[in-house]
N, C-alpha and C positions, 0 to 999 in steps of 0.2 A: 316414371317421369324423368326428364333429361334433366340435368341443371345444368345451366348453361356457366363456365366461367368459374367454375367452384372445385376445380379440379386439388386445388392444395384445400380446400376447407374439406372437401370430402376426404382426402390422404390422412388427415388429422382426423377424423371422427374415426376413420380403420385403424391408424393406430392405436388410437384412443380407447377402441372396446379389443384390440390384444390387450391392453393394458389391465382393461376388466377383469377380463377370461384370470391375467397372472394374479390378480391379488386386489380387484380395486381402482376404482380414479373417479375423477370428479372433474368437468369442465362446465361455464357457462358462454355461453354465444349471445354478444352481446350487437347490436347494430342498430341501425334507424327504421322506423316503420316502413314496412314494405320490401325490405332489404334481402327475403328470404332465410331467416332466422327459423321459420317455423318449417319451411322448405327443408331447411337443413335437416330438422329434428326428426321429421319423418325419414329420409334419406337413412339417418342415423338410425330410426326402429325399423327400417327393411333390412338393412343390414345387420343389424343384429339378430330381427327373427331369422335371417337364415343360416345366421350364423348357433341360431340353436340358443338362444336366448329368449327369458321372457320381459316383455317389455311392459311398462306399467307409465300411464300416458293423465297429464292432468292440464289444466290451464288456470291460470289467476285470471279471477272477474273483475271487473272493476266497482261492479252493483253488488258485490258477495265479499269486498275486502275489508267489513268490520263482523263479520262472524268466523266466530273462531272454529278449526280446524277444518274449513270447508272444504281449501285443496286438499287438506291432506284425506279429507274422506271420498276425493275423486282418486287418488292416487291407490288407494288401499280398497277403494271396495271392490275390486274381481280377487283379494284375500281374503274373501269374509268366509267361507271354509275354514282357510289355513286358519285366521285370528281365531274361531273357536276351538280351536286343536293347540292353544296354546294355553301355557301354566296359568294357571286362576287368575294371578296378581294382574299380569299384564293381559290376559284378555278381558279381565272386567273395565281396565282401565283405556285399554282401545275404545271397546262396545260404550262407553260413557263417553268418550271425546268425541269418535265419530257419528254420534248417535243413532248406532245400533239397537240399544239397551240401558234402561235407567239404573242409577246409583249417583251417590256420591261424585263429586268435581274431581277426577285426579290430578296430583300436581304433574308441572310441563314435563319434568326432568321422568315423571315416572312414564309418561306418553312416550318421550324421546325414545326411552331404554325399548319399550316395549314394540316401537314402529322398528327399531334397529335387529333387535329380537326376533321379529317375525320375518323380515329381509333376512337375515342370516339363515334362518331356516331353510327360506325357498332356495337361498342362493344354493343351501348345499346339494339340493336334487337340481338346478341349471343355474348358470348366473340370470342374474337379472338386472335390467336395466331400469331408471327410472327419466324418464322424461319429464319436464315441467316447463311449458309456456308462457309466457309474459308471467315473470316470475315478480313484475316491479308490480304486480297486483295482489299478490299471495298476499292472504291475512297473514296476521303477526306471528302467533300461535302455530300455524304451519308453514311457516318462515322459518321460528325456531326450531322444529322439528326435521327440517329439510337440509337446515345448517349444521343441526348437531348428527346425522347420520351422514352428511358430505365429509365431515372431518372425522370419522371413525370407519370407513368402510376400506381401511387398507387392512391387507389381508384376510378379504371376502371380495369375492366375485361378483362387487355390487359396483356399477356404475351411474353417477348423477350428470345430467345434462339439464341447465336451465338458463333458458331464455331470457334477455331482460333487454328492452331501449336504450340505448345510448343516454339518452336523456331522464331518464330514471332512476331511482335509489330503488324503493320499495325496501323490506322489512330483513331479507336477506342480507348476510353479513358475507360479505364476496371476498374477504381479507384471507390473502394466501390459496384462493382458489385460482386454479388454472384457465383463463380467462383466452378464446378463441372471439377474433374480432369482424366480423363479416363485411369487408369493405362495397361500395357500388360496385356494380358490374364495368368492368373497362371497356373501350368503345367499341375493341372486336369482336369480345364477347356479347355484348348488348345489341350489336349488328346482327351477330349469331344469333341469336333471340329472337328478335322481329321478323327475320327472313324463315325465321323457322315457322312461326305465329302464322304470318303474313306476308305471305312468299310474292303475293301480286301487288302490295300498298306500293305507288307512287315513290319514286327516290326520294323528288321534294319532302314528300309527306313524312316520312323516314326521316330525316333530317333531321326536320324541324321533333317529331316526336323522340330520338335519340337526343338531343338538347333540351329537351321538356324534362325528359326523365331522369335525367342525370346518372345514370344508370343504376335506377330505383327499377327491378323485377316488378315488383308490383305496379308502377306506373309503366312500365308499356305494356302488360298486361290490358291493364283500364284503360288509358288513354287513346286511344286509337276512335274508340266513339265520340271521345270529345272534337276531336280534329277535324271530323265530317259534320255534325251537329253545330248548327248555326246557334243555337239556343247555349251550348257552353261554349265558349271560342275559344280557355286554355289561353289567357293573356299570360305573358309571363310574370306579373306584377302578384300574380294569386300564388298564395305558396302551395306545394306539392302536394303536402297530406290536406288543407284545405279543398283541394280541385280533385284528389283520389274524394276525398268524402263526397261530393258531390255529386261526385259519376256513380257511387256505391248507393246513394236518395236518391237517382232519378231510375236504380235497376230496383231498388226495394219499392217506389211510386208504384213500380208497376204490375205490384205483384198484389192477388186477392186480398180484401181485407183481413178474410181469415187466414193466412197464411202470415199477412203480418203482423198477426193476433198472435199467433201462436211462436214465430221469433221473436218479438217481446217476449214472450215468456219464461222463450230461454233466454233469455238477456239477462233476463233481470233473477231468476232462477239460480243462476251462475254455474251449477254443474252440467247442467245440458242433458241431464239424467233422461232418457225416454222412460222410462218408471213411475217418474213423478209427472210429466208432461202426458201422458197417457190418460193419468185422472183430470186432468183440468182439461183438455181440448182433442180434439179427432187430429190422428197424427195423419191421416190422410190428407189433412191438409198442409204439409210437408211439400208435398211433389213440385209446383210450380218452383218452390225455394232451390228444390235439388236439380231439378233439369237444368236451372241456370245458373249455377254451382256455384249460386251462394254459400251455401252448406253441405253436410255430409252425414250420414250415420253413420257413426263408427260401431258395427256390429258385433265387434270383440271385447268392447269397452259398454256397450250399449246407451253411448251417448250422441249429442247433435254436436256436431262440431263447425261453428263459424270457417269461414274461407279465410274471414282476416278481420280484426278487431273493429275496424272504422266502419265495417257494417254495422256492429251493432250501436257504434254510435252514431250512425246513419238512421236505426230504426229508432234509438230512443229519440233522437233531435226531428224527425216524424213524424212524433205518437203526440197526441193530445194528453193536455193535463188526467179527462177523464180516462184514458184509455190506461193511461198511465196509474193510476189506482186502481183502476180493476184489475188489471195483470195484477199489483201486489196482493192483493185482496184473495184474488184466485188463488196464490200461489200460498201465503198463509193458510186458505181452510185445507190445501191441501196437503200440511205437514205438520197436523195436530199435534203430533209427540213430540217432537224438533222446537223446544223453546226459545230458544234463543233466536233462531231465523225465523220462527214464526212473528215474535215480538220485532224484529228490524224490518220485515215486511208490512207486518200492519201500519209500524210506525213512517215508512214512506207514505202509504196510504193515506196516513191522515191529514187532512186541508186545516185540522182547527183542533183545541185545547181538547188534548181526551185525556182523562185520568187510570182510567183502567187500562190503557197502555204506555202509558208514564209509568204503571208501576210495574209491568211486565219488564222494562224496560231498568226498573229498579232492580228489581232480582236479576236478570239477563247481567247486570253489572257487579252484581255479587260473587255470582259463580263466577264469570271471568276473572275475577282479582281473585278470588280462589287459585286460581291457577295460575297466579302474576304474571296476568294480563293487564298493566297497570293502564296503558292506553286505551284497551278497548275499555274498561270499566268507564274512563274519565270519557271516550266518547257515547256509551250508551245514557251514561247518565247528563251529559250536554244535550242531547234528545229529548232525554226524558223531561227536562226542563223545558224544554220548548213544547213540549205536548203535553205540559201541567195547566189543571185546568182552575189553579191560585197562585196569585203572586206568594205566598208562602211558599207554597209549594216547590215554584218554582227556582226560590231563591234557594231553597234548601238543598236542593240538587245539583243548583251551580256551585254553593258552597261546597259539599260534599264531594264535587269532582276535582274544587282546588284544594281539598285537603288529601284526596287520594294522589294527587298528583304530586302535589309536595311532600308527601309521606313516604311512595314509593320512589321518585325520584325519576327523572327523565324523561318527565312528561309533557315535554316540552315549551315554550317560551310563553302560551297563552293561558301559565296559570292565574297570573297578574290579571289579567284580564275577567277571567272566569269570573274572582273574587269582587273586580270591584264591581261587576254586575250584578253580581248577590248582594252585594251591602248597599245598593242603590235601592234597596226592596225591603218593605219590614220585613225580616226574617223572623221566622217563629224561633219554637226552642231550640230544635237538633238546628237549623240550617245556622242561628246565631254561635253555637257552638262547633259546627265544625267552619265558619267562617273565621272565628277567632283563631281553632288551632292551624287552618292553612295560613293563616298570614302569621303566627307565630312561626311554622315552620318558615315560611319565605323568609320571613328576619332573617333568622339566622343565618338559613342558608347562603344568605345576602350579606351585607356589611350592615346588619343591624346587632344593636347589642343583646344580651340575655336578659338583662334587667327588664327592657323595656317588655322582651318578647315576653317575659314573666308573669309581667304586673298584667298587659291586656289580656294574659290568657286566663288567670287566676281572678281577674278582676269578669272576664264574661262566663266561669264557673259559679262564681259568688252571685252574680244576679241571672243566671238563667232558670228560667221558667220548667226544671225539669224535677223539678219533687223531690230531688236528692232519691233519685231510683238507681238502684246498684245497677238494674238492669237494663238501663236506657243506654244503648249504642254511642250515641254521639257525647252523654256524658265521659264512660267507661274511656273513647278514645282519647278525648281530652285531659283524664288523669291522666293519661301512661306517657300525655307528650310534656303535662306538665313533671310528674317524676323525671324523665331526662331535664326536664331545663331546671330544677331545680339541681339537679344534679351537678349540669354544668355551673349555675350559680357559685353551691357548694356553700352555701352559711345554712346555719340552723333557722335562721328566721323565713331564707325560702324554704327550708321545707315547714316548718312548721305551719307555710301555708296552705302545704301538701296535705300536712296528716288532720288537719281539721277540716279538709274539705274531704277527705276520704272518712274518718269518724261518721260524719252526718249520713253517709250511705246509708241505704237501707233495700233489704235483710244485711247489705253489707258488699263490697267490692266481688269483681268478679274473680276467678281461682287464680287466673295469672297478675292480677292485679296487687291482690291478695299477699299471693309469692311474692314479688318484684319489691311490694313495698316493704318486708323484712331484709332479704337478701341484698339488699342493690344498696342503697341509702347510709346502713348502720348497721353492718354486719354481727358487727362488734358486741351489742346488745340484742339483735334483733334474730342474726341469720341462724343459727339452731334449732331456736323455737320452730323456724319455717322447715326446719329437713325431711319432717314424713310427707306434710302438702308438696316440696319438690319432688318429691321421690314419686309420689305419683302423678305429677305432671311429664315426669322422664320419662315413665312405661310409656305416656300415651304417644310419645316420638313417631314410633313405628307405623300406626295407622294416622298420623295427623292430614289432613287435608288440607286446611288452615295456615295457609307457607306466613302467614302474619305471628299465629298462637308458637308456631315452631320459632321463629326470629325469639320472641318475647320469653319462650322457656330458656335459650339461650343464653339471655340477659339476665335472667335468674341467677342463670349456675356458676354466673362469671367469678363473685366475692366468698360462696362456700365450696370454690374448687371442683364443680362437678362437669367441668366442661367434657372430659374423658368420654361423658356417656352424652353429648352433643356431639363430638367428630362427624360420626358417617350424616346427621343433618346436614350440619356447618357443610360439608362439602357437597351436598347436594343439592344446597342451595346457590355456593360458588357455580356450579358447573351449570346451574339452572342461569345465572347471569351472565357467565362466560356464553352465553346461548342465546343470550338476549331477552330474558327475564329483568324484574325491575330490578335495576342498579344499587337502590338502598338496601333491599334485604341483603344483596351478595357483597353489598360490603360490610353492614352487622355479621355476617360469619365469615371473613374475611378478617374483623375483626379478634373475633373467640378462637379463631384456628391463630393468631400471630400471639396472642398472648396464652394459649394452652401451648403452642409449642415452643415459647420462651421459657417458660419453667419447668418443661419436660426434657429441654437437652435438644429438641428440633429448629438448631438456630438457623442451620442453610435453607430450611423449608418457610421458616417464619423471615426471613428476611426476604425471600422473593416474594412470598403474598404481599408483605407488606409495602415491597416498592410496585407489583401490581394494581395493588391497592390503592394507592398514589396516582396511577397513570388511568383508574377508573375514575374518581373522585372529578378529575380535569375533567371527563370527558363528560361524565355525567350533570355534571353542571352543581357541583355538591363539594363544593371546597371546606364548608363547617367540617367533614369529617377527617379531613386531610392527616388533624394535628393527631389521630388516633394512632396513625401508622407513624408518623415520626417519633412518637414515643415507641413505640417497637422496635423499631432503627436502634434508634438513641440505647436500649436495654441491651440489645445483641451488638452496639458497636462497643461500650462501658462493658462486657464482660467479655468480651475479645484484645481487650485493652486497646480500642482506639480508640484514647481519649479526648482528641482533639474533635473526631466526627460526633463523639457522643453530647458533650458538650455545646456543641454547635447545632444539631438536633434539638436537643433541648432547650437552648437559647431562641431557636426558630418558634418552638412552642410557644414559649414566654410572652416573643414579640407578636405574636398573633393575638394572642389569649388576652392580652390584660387591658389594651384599646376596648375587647367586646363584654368586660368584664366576665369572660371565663374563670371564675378563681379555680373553680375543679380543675381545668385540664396546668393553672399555672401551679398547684398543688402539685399536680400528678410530673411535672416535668423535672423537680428536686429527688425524686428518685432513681432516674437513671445518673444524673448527676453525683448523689449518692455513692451508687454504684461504682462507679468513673471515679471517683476521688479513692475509694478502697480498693480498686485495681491497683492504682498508682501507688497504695502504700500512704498515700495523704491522709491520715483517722483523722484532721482536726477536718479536715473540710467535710469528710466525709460526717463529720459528725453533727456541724452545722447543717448542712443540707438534709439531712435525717429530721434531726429536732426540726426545721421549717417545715414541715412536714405532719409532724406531732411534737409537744413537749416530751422530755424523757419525764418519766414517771405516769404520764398522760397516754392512753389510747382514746384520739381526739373523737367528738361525734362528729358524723356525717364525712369522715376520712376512711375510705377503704382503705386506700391506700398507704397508708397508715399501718394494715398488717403484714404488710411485704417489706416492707422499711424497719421493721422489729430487731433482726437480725444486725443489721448494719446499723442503729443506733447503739444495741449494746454493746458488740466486738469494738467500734469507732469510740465509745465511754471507755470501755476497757483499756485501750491502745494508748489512751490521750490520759491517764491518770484521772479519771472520771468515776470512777468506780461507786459510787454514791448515787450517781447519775444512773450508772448501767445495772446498781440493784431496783434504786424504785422505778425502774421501766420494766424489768424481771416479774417486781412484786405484782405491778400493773398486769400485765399480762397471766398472771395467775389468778387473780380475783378476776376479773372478764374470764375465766375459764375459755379461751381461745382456743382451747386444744379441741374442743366440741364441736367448733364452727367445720372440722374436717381434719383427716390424715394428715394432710402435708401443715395445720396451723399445730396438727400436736405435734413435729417435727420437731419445727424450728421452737417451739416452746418446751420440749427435752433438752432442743442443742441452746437455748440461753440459759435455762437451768442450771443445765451442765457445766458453763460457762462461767457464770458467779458463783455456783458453790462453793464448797469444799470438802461436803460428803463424798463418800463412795455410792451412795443411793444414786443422786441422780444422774451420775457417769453409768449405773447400771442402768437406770431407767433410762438413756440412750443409746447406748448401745443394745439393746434391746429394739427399741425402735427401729436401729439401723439396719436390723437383720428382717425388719417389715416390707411388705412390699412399699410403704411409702416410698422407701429409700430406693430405691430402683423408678421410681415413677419421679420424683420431685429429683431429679440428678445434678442441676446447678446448686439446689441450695442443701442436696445431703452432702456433697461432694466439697461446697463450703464450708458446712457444720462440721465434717471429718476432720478436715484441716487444721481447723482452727481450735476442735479438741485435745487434735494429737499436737500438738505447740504444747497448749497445755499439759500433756502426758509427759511430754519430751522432759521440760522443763521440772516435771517430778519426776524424771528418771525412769518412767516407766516406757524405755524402748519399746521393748517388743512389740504391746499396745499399740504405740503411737505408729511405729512401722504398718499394722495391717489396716490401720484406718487411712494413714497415707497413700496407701498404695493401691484403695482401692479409689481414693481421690484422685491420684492421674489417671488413674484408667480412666473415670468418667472428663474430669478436665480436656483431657486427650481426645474422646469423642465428642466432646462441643468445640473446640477450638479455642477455648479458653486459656493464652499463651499465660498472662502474668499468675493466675492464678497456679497453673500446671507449673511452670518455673519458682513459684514459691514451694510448692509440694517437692519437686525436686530438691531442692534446697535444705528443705528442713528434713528429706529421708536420709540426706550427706549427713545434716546432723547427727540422725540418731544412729549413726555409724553403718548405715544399711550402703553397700557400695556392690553396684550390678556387676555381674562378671565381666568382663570384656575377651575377647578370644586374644591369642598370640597374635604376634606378626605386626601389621597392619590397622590391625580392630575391626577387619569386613569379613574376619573367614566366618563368622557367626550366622551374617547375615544370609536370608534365602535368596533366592531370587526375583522373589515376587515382592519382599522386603525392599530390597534396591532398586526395584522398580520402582515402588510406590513413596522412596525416599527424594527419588530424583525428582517425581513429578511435585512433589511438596514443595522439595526445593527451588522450586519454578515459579511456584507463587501460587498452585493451583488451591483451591478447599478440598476441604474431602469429601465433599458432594462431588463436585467435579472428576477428585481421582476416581472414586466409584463408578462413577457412570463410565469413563474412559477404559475402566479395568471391569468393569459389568460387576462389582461388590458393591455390598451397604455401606453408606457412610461410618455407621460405627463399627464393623469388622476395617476400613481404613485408621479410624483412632485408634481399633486394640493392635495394631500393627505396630502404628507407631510410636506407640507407646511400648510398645517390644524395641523398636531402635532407637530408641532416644538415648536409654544407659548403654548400649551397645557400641554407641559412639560417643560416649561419655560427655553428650551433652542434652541439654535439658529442656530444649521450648525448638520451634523451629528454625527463629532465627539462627539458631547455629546449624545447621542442616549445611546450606551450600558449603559453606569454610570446611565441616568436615569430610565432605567430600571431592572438595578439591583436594586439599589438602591431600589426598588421596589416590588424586588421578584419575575419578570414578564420576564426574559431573555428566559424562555423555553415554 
């Protein structure tokens, strides 16, 4: 077939699939209905099948855009071969998305890996192509799937092409995709076109229809019947795609009943599958539809393929009410296994209150938020409620969609809504209980305060009608939202409202519940006892399903340091977000990865999630969590020694937090502060800021945060002639037996030990520690413990000592970027008479070359994430570098960097 006028769109689509052939590419063709976008795409799968390509062809429904992975099981099912020839993981977890095969819901990110897995395969015996259709119809779910393999397919010979209206978003994230714009056809082209059609039509006629059409392919295809036809006259006051529909009903009027029986079916069907369309009607009755091309059988795909979308909304705007339920009706008995689309067809089906598909419709919404689907959950169960067949009922469902929606996060602007139509309804128990917790999450999320969110939520746990049953759903959620907001509160009297509504359970809380309320709240007294129940909430990581139980173990591990064995979750559920999964999970481990790679030494990694993090929060419509990541800031700018941004970070916390009465997070912002002040050398500040925090002698309740501040109360007592101060905070910390709570609390409770002694015990008993893997894991605060021993070594004259704990304190100060600390270390190795060699000459004949390479680019202002990446090394072989040229050049922090190498004549 010719296309007329398309001579640069088609030059782009040839270059486009060399591009494939080399490594890869991704474009979408985007235009106005009619415009020949779909024209293109074929164009684009003829030329690649001869170009020895396999092409894999799907389209977005507009009747199939709330079940999840539909296009993507039109795209992949001529691989259902290849997907059973693949490794266990990812073929059980295809066969279950695209309902091949029953199990388990798997999560999106394991679908993503797995649809990308199977593509790589085929590519490697031919490239392959993927095409996708009105892509603004794609459900969510194969939205993200679609997005996460567009942006990984460089370097495979995989290329994506998706269609989408001008006037459409749909679920596809098009940002940084190569976007091909399919303009009208221009008048000589669109002349060319007609005359080609319609080589005898009248000039006049011509004219007038090149003016109609605007040069819309699709309208002068169609309109030409209108021009002659007294019955549509084609005023020009009728808009386009109005008067295309038109012409598209009066050629479907004309076709057998049963033929337009049976295009409803694919309509509303959405894959166009002849497999499934086979059991429910005689595809013989097809013909009259394809003589007059409205449709196609695609025999390679073995599907029905529309001519153009506005048929099919031609044939539903057509169908009768009743017609219109039987198609669904047929179309459910005929995919008994297929839950989820079985329950969305019946529920079109139904005219009046049905309960046994309200609850089909309940589970249908379970499994999808298994899968953070947080929209389709909130829309199955908005159905669901309107096909309940009690106003309890029904209110409970609308409850239940405004708390899944405010839980997950980005579920757009009609949670407000949802809710106050639930509470306009006596709600029974769970719908009363999850109506309390989504309007406690809205506060928050909102400019409301904690207190209040507190008191409603705590006050609809205390009178709800639910038995105090450990096991009741909508209880269980409601603790875990009131544990956070007690949290945030942060006094003993909200939790205490906590722990007596969790007491009354019965047989007792659920196992993450369980955990959370040791670990989280009162580590101090509570998180030990919990470490074998963690420890087997962590094995169950691997096979979790549950992306909610995986968030919540998360939470757990935050205050007894077990985040290490959360990582590969935490970023799987990042990447599940970056994908377009819900926003809240991926920024709780967005969270856990910025504060596990603050006390591990991964300052450049934690400070980009966390201004990521930042730039989610906007977008997701969830500014409560904002202040999480400016305290991350705030820690990595105070141990960088920029005290003015840390400072200022933490002031931002303050001004937020204390209008909402946050006290937790105004607690928690006197630590980087802290911090900030011992950078500087300042102990009195730092020592106040510490004690606001906890009393010295005190490890406060319901202050975590309180064991990270340990440290820097006692060295800040010590500094400042406190010493009275800095033992009974010592003593404190040894009755709490802190060292149990984890590795890194028996760390820093050897290094204050060690600190206030006077024995030789406990300087062996840390040093002993320092030779653990703690000290390699915990590198900010072994690196500071080192430090601040070897002072005290120096100071008894015992060099030597003091030297090799020094020095292996630059080395790590050096790979964080931590200048004032590493400049102290410096300092105090001058002291103990340790003086690095310098070579002859100059002082550069030492250096290598890759050395002065990577001295200049420091000197520049770059990080050492940055030089790495530029010079293709790890950030920390750039710190053991330059911690090789610092005494080389006999100076000691960066800041001296440019001067000695000018100084030198070496800066370019």
């Amino acid at each position: 077939m010719e296309l007329f006028g398309r001579e640069v769109e088609l030059a782009q689509m040839a270059h486009f699939l060399e591009s494939v052939r080399r490594g890869g590419d991704v474009r979408v063709v985007r235009g106005e209905p009619g415009i020949g976008k779909s024209a293109l795409l074929t164009a684009a799968a003829t030329l690649a099948t001869d170009a020895g390509m396999r092409v894999l062809r799907a389209s977005g429904s507009e009747f199939e855009a709330d079940i999840s992975y539909s296009v993507l099981n039109q795209l992949l099912l001529p691989l259902y071969n290849e997907i059973q020839r693949q490794p266990p993981g990812l073929r059980d977890a295809l066969n279950v998305a695209l309902g091949f095969g029953p199990g388990a819901p798997p999560a999106a990110l394991l679908v993503c890996n797995a649809a990308l897995s199977l593509l790589s395969a085929v590519a490697r015996k031919k490239p392959v192509l993927l095409l996708v259709d009105d892509v603004q119809w794609v459900d969510r779910p194969s939205a993200v799937v679609l997005g996460f393999i567009a942006r990984r397919v460089q370097g495979n010979p995989i290329g994506v092409v998706a269609s989408s209206r001008m006037d459409a978003e749909g679920f596809l994230d098009r940002g940084g995709l190569t976007e091909i714009v399919v303009p009208p056809l221009d008048r000589e082209a669109a002349t060319r076109f007609v005359e080609a059609r319609h080589p005898t039509m009248p000039p006049q006629l011509r004219q007038r229809l090149l003016d109609l059409a605007q040069g819309n392919p699709l309208a002068l295809v169609e309109l030409p019947t209108t021009l002659t036809d007294t019955s549509l006259p084609g005023s020009d006051v009728v808009p386009l795609n109005d008067r295309l529909q038109a012409v598209f009903a009066a050629r479907v009027g004309g076709l057998p009943d049963a033929t337009r029986r049976l295009l409803l079916l694919a309509t509303f069907e959405g894959s166009g599958e002849v497999r499934v369309l086979r059991g429910i009607a005689s595809l013989a009755d097809l013909a009259p539809a394809e003589r007059t091309q409205l449709v196609q059988v695609d025999d390679a795909t073995g599907r029905i393929v529309f001519r153009h979308p506005l048929i099919q909304s031609a044939l539903v705007a057509m169908s009768t009410h009743a017609e219109r339920r039987q198609a669904h009706l047929d179309i459910a008995a005929a995919m008994p296994g297929d839950w989820e689309r079985r329950a969305w067809h019946l529920a079109a089906a139904a005219a009046d209150p049905d309960e046994s598909i309200a609850a089909m419709l309940d589970e249908a919404a379970r499994r999808v938020m298994q899968r953070g689907d947080v929209l389709g959950a909130v829309s199955a169960l908005v159905r669901a409620a309107e096909l309940s067949a009690s106003a309890e009922s029904r209110a409970r469902r609308l409850a239940e969609a405004a708390y899944l929606g405010a839980e997950g996060g980005g579920a757009g602007a009609d949670l407000s809504t949802l809710l106050t139509n639930a509470q306009t309804t006596n709600l029974g128990p769970s719908g009363a209980l999850h109506a309390a917790n989504a309007a406690a999450l809205l506060m928050i999320n909102g400019d409301g305060d904690v207190q209040t969110a507190h008191r409603l939520l705590a006050g609809a746990i205390e009178t709800g009608r639910h038995g105090w049953r450990g096991d009741d759903p909508a209880l269980d959620e409601a603790l875990h939202t009131l544990l956070l907001l007690s949290w945030y509160a942060g006094t003993p009297e909200h939790w205490a409202v906590f722990h007596r509504a969790l007491d009354r359970l019965t047989p007792g809380p659920s196992d993450i519940l369980a955990v959370m309320s040791k670990t989280f709240p009162d580590p101090v007294r509570t998180g030990a006892a919990a470490k074998p129940a963690l420890d087997a909430l962590l094995a169950t990581l691997a096979d979790e399903d549950d992306l909610t139980r995986v968030q919540r173990i998360g939470t757990a591990s935050v205050y007894v340091d077990r985040l290490a064995e959360f990582r590969d979750s935490a970023w799987n559920l990042v990447r599940q977000g970056r994908d377009g999964a819900a926003p809240r999970r991926q920024l709780g481990a967005l969270m856990h990865l910025c504060l596990d790679g603050y006390l591990t030494g991964r300052w450049d990694e934690a400070d980009e999630l966390a201004k990521e993090a930042q730039k989610v929060c906007g977008e997701a419509g969830l500014p409560f969590l904002t202040w999480y990541f400016l305290f991350n800031r705030a820690n990595i700018a105070a141990g960088r020694g920029l005290t003015n941004e840390a400072y200022a970070l933490a002031d931002e916390i303050t001004r937020w937090a204390l209008p909402r009465g946050v006290a937790g997070a105004v607690a928690i912002a006197h630590y980087p502060r802290t911090l900030a002040a011992a950078a500087d050398g300042d102990y009195q500040s730092a020592y106040l800021h510490a004690t606001a925090i906890s009393p010295a002698g005190v490890l406060a309740p319901y202050a975590p945060i309180a064991l990270w501040a340990m440290l820097d109360l006692v060295e800040a007592g010590l500094r400042t002639g406190r010493t009275a101060e800095a033992q009974a905070h010592a003593e404190a910390i040894r009755t709490a037996d802190v060292a149990a709570i984890s590795p890194r609390m028996a760390l820093i409770h050897c290094g204050i030990d060690a600190l206030v002694g006077d024995d030789d015990e406990s300087g062996n008993r840390l040093e002993e520690m320092l030779r653990s893997p703690a000290a390699e894991r915990w590198l900010f605060e072994a690196s500071r413990i080192r430090l601040a021993y070897a002072e005290k070594l120096r100071r008894g004259k015992a060099f030597a000592r003091a030297r090799e704990h020094l020095l292996s304190a630059q080395t790590g100060f050096t790979a964080m970027g931590a200048e004032p600390w590493l400049a102290r270390t410096v300092q105090e190795l001058r002291a103990t008479g340790y003086r690095p060699a310098i070579a002859d000459g100059p002082g550069l004949a030492a250096l290598t070359t890759q050395e002065l390479e990577i001295a200049r680019l420091a000197a520049s202002g770059l990080s050492n994430k940055q030089i790495a990446e530029r010079l293709f090394l790890s950030h920390r072989t750039v710190g053991a570098h330059l911690y090789r040229i610092f005494p080389k050049l006999g100076i000691s922090s960066r800041a001296g960097l440019r001067d000695a190498l000018s100084a030198r004549g070496l800066t370019s």
